[in-house]
N, C-alpha and C positions, 0 to 999 in steps of 0.2 A: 504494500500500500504506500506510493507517494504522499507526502505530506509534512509537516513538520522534525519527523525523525533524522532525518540524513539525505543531504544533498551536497554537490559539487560545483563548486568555479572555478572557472577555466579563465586563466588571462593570460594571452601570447607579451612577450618582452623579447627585447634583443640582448642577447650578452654580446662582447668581444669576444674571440678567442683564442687569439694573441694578441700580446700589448703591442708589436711592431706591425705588425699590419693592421690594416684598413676593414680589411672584409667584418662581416659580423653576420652570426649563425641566429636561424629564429628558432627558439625553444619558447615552448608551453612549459608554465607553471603551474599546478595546479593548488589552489585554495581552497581551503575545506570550508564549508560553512558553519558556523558552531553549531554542534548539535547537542540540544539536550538528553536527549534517552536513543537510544538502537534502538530501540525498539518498545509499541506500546506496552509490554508488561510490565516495563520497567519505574513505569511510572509510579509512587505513593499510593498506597492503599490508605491514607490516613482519612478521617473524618469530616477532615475541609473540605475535601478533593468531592469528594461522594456527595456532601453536603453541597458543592457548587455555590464555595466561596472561595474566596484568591487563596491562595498558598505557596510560600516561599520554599524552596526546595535548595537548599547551600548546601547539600552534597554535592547536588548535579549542576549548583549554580544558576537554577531555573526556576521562571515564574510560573505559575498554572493559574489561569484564567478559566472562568467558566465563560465560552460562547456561544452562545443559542444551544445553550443546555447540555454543552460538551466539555468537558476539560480539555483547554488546549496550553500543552507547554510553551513557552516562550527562556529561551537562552538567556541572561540576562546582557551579554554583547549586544539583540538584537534591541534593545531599550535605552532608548537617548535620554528620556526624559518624561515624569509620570506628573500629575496635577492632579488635586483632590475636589472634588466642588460636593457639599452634602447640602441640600434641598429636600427638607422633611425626613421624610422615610428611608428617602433614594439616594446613594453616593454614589457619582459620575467619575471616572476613571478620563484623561485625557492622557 
């Protein structure tokens, strides 16, 4: 199943490859995407998770969001920046 467990980037670069000559050879790099779990088992069993509320995971360095009713991990790499806004009942994640 594609999805948030593991995936791959590909970015070409030039090395040199000798300092005296000119020529330069194109080699692919390839960059891993962070990935939180290999695989869904791996995920927490804990009672946030199931309960489908946030849970911080600092083993695996991963968020778990509940969305549209799913836990979906998030790496904490792939997270720039979170904001809080509570309105009644309801707390908005940005």
């Amino acid at each position: 199943m594609p999805g948030p467990f593991c995936n791959t980037l590909v970015f070409p670069y030039k090395v040199p490859t000798n300092s005296r000559s000119n020529a330069q050879v194109e080699k692919t790099k390839v960059r891993k995407a962070p990935v939180s779990y290999r695989s869904p088992g791996q995920l927490p069993r804990e009672s946030e998770v199931r309960q489908l509320k946030i849970y911080v995971d600092r083993k695996y360095e991963t968020i778990i969001m509940p969305i549209f009713g799913v836990p979906v991990p998030f790496h904490i790499a792939t997270v720039k920046n979170i904001s809080q806004s509570v309105e009644g009942d309801y707390t908005y994640l940005r």
